[in-house]
C-alpha positions as CSV (number, residue, x, y, z in Angstrom):
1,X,130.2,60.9,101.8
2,X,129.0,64.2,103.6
3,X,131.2,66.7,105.3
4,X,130.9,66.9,108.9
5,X,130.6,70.8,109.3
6,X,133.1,71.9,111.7
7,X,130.5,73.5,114.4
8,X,129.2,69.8,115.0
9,X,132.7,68.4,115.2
10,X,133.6,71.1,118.1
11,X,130.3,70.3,119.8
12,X,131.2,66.6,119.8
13,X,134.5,67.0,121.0
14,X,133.8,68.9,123.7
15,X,131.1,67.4,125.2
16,X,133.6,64.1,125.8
17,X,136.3,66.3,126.8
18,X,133.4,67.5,129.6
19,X,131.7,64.2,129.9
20,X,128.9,64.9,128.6
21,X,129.0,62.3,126.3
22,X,131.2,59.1,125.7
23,X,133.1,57.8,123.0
24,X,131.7,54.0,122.1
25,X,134.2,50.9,122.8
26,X,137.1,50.1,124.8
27,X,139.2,53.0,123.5
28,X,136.9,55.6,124.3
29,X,139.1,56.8,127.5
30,X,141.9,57.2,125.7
31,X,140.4,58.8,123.0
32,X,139.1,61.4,125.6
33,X,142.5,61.6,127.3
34,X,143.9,62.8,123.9
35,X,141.0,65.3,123.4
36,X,141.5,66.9,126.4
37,X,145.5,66.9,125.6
38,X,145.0,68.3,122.6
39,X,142.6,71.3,123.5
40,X,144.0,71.9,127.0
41,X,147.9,71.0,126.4
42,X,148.5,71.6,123.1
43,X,146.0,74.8,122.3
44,X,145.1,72.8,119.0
45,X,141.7,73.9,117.3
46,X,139.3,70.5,116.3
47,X,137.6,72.9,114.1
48,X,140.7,72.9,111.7
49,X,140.6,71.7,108.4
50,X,144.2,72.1,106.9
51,X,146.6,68.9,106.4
52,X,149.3,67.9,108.6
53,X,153.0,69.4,108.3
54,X,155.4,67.5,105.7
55,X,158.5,67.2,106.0
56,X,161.1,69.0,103.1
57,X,163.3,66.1,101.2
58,X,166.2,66.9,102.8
59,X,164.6,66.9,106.3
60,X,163.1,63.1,105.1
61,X,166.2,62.4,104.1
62,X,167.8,62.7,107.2
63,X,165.4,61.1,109.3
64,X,165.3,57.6,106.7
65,X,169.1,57.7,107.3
66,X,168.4,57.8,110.6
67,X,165.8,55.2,110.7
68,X,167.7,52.6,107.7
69,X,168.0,49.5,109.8
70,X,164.1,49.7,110.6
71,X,163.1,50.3,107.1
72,X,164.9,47.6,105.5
73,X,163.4,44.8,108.1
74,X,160.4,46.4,107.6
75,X,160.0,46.6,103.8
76,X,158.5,43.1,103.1
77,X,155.5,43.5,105.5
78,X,154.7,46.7,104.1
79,X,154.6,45.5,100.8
80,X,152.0,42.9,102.3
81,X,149.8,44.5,104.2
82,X,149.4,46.9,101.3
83,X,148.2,43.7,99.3
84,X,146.1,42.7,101.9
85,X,144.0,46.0,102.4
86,X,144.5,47.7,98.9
87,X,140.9,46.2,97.6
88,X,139.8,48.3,100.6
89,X,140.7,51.2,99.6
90,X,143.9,51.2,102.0
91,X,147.2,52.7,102.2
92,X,149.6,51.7,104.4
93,X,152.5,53.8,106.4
94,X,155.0,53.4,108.8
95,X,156.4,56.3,111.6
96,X,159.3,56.4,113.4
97,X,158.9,56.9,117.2
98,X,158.1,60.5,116.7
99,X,155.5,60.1,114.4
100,X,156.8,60.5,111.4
101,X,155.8,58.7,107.9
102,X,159.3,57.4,106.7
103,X,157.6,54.8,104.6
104,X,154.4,53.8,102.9
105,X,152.5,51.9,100.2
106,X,149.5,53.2,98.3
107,X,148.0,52.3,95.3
108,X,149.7,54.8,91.9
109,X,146.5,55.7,90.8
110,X,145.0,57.0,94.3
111,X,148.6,58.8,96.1
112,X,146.8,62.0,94.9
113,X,143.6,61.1,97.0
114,X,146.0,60.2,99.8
115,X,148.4,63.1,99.8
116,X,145.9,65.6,100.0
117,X,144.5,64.1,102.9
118,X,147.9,64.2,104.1
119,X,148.7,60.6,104.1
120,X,152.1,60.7,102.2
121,X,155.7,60.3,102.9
122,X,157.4,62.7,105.6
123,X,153.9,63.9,106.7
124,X,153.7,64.2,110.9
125,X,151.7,62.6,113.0
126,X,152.2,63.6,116.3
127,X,149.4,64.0,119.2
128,X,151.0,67.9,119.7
129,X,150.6,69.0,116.0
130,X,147.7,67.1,114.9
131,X,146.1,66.5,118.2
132,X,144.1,62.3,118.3
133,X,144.8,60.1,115.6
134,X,145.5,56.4,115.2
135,X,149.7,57.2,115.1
136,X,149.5,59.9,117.5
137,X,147.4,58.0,120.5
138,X,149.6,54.8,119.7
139,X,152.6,56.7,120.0
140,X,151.9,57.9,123.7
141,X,150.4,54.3,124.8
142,X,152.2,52.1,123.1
143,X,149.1,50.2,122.4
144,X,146.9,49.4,119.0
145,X,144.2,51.6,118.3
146,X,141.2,52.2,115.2
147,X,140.5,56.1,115.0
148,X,137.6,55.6,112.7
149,X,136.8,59.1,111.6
150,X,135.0,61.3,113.7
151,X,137.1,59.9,116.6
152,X,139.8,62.1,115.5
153,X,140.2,65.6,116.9
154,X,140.6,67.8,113.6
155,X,138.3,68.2,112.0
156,X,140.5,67.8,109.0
157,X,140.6,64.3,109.1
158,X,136.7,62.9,110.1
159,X,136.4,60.9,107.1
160,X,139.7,58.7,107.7
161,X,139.9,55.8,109.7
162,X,143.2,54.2,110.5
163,X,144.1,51.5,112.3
164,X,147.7,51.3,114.0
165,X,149.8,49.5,116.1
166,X,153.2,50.2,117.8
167,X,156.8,48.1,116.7
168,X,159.1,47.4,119.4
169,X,162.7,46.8,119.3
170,X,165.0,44.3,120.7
171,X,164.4,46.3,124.3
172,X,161.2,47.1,124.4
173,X,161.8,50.7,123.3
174,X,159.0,51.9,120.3
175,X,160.9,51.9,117.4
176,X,157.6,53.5,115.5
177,X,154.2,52.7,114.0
178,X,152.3,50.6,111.5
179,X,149.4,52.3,110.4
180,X,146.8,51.5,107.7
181,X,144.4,54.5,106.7
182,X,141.6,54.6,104.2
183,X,140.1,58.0,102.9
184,X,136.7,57.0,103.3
185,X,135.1,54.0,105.1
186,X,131.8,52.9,105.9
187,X,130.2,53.9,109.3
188,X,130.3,50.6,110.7
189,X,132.9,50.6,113.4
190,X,132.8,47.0,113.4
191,X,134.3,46.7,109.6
192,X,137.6,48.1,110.7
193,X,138.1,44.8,113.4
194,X,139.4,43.0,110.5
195,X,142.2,45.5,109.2
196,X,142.9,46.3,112.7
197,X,143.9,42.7,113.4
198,X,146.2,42.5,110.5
199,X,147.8,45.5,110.8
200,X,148.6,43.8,114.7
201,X,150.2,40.5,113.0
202,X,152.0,42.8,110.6
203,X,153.3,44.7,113.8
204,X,154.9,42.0,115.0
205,X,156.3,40.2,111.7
206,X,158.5,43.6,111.4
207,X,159.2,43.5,115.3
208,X,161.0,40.2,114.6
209,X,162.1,41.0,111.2
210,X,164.0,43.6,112.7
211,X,164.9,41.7,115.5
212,X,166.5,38.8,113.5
213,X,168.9,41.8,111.6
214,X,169.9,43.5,114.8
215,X,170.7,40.1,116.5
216,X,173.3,39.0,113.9
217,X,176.5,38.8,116.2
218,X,174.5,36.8,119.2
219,X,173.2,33.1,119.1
220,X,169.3,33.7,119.2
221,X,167.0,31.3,120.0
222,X,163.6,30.5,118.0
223,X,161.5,29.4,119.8
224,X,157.1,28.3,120.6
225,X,155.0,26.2,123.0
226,X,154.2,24.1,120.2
227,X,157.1,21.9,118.4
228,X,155.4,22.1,115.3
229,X,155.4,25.7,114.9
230,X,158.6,26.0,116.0
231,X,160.1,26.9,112.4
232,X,156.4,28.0,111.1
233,X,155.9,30.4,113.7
234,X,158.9,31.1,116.3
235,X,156.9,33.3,118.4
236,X,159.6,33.7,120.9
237,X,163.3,35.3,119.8
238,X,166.1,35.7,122.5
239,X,169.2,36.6,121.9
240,X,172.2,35.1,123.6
241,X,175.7,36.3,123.8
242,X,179.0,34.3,123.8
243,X,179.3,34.2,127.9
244,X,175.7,32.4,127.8
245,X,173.5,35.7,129.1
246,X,170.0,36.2,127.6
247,X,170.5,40.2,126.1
248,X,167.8,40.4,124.7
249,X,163.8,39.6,123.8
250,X,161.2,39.8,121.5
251,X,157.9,41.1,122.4
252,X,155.8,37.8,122.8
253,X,159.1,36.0,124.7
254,X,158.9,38.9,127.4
255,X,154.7,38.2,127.6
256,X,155.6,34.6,128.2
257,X,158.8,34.8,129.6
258,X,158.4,38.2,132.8
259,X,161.7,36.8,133.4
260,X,163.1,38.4,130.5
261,X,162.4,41.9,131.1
262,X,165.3,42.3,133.4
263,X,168.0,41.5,131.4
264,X,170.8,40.3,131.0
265,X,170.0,37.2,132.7
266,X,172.5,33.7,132.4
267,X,170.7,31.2,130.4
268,X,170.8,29.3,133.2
269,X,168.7,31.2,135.1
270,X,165.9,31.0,132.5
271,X,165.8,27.5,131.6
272,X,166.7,24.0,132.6
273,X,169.5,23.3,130.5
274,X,173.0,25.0,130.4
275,X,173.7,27.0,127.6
276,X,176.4,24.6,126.0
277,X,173.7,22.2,125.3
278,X,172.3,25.2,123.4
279,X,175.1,25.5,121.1
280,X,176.1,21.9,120.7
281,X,176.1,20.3,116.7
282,X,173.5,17.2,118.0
283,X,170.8,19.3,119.3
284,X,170.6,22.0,117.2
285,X,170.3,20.2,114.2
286,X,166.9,19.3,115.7
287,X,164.8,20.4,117.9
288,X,165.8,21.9,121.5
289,X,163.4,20.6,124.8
290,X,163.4,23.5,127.5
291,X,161.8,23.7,130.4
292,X,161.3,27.2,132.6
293,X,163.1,27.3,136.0
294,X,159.9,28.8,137.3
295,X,157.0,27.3,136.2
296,X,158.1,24.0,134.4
297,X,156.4,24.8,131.3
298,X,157.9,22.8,128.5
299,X,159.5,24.7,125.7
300,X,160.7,24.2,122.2
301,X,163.4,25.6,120.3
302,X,165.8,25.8,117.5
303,X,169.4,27.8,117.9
304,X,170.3,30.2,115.1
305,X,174.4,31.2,115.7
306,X,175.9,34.0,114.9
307,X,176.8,35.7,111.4
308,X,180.4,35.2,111.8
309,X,180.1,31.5,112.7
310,X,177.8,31.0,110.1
311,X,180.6,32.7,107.5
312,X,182.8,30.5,109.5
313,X,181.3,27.1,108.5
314,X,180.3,27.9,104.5
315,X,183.9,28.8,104.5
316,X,185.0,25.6,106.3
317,X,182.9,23.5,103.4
318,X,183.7,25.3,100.6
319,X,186.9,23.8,101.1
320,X,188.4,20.2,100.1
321,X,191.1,20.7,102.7
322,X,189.0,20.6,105.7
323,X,185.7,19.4,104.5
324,X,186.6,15.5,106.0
325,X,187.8,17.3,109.0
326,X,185.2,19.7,109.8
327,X,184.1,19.3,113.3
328,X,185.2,22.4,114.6
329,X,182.8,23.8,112.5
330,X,179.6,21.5,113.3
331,X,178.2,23.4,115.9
332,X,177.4,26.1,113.6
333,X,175.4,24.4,111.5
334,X,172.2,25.5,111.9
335,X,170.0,24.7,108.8
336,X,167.8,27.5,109.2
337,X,165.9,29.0,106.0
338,X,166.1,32.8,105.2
339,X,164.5,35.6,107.5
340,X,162.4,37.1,105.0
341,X,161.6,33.1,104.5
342,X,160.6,32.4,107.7
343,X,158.4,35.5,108.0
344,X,156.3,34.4,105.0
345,X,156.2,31.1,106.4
346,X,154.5,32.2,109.8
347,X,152.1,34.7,107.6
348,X,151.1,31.8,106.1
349,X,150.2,29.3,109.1
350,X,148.9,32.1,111.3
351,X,146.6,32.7,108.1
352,X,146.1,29.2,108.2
353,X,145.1,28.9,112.0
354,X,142.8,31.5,111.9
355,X,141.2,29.4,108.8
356,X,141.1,26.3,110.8
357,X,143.6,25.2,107.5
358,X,140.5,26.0,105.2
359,X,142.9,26.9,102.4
360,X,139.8,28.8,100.6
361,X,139.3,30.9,103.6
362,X,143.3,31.3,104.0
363,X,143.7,32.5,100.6
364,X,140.9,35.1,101.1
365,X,142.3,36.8,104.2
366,X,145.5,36.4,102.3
367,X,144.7,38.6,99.1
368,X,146.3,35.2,97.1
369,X,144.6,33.0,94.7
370,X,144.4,28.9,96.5
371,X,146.6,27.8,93.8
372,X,148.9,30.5,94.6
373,X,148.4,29.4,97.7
374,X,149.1,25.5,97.7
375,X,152.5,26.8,95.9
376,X,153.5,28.4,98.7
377,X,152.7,25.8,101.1
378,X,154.7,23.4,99.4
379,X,157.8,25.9,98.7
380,X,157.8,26.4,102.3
381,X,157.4,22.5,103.8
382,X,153.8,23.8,105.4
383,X,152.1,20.9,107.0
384,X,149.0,20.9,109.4
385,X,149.7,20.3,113.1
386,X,148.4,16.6,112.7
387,X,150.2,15.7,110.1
388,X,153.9,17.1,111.6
């Protein structure tokens, strides 16, 4: 793939910057934005062409440390999205909140390709040292984004394209970003929709990944529109503490749910039923109905309780004593399957939605064989909506 010589780079950046001409798409004002950020805020030349700063070991060190509770929920996904893309020629790398890679995936025989196009562990990506890119113009919108090559400022990196998206924590605050970059991609901007959109899902798998592991002391509540994705998919998480008051929510709860981003809020307050109901042995062994104080939208849920109860009652079985007298320890039983279970399980049907449950097409956007497939399905009690 040719070069693009620096003096047509500068030309094309500054004619946006000066409105002369107009980035294509819906991201073409914020790509500007950065541009003119980059030149006019941050003095940075587009005309460069060396890599961006990395990080010593020690200095990674530190900030992994730092950063251990996101990178073990977020492990897993990577992992998957890596399979997903890797046939395209795709790493895959995650930032903290300032932009810098603390973890990533790539392919053994192509990290040399990758690092010296700077895509490697403790490299940094932020919008003042390396001007617009995918993890820099995320980081300062909080929005997903495809810089596909020439898009970004230096001229150092015009034959990447990555696609990225921001991870929220249990409060909204940007915990960091998912970014999958390739080396060289074809000119089409249209081929990059695809990653784009699973590096979006992916996003979100680790926002409630991560969620789930920093919610371990409340009672949190699993929840969808839909009963029969309710365990598949629980698109909505909140997190209840032991007075009853909502503390916290997952992105897609506080889309749904505006109530939710002024917290703490009683339970009461939220939904129809008080939260004791919530927490009683009969209903959480099945399915919760909830209904919104404000709109009368119907809701369905499942509780998960807290670590210590859930300690509490294997405790409580494990022993002869008390196992024929055990009902102290029946509203903690909550026969949930694993996080990292439930994750695949909703990768699965939300692969399986946007199929239309064509298993052939599922398995494709998948990177799985269908046999591989049908195994899955059928270690994880997957059943179509009709049939639920």
């Amino acid at each position: 793939m040719p070069y693009v010589p620096s003096t047509r780079h500068i030309d094309r950046i500054c004619n946006v910057i000066e409105g002369r001409t107009q980035r294509p798409g819906a991201d073409g004002k914020r790509l500007a934005s950065s541009y003119r950020r980059s030149l006019e805020q941050y003095h940075l030349d587009p005309g460069a062409t060396a890599g961006p700063r990395i990080l010593t070991v020690p200095e990674l060190r530190d900030v992994q440390h730092r950063e251990e509770s996101f990178l073990r929920a977020s492990g897993q996904c990577l992992s998957r999205l890596h399979e997903m893309v890797r046939e395209a020629d795709y790493c895959v790398m995650l930032t903290d909140a300032k932009g810098v890679t603390i973890d990533y995936r790539v392919d053994k025989d192509r990290r040399h390709d990758f690092k010296r196009a700077g895509l490697y562990l403790g490299s940094c990506w932020s919008e003042s040292e390396e001007g617009t890119c995918g993890v820099a113009t995320v980081l300062l919108d909080a929005e997903p984004i495809t810089v596909h090559r020439s898009d970004h400022f230096r001229a150092a990196f015009t034959t990447l394209t990555c696609s990225a998206s921001p991870i929220f924590g249990l409060h909204g605050e940007l915990l960091g970003v998912l970014d999958a970059s390739a080396v060289r991609s074809p000119d089409d901007r249209e081929s990059q929709r695809l990653v784009n959109h699973i590096v979006r899902q992916s996003a979100l798998l680790i926002e409630d990944a991560y969620f789930l592991n920093a919610a371990t002391d409340c009672w949190v509540l699993l929840a969808h529109r839909n009963r029969h994705y309710v365990e598949a998919q629980p698109e909505i998480l909140i997190a209840i503490d032991a007075r009853g008051h909502a503390v916290a929510a997952n992105r897609r709860a506080r889309e749904c749910l505006p109530v939710l981003n002024q917290l703490p809020r009683h339970v009461s307050e939220i939904f129809d039923v008080p939260p004791e109901r919530l927490f009683d042995a009969k209903t959480s062994r099945g399915l919760v109905s909830l209904r919104l104080n404000d709109t009368g939208s119907p809701l369905y849920a499942r509780v998960r309780a807290p670590a210590a109860a859930r300690i509490s009652r294997r405790t409580h079985a494990a022993s002869p004593d008390t196992s024929t007298n055990n009902a102290n320890a029946a509203p903690h039983d909550m026969p949930l399957m694993s996080e990292s279970e439930a994750l695949e399980r909703r990768r699965i049907v939300d692969a399986m939605n946007d199929a239309k449950w064509r298993t052939d097409l599922a398995a494709q956007a998948l990177g799985i064989s269908r046999a591989t497939l049908y195994r899955r399905i059928a270690k994880l009690h997957i059943l179509p909506p009709h049939k639920c």
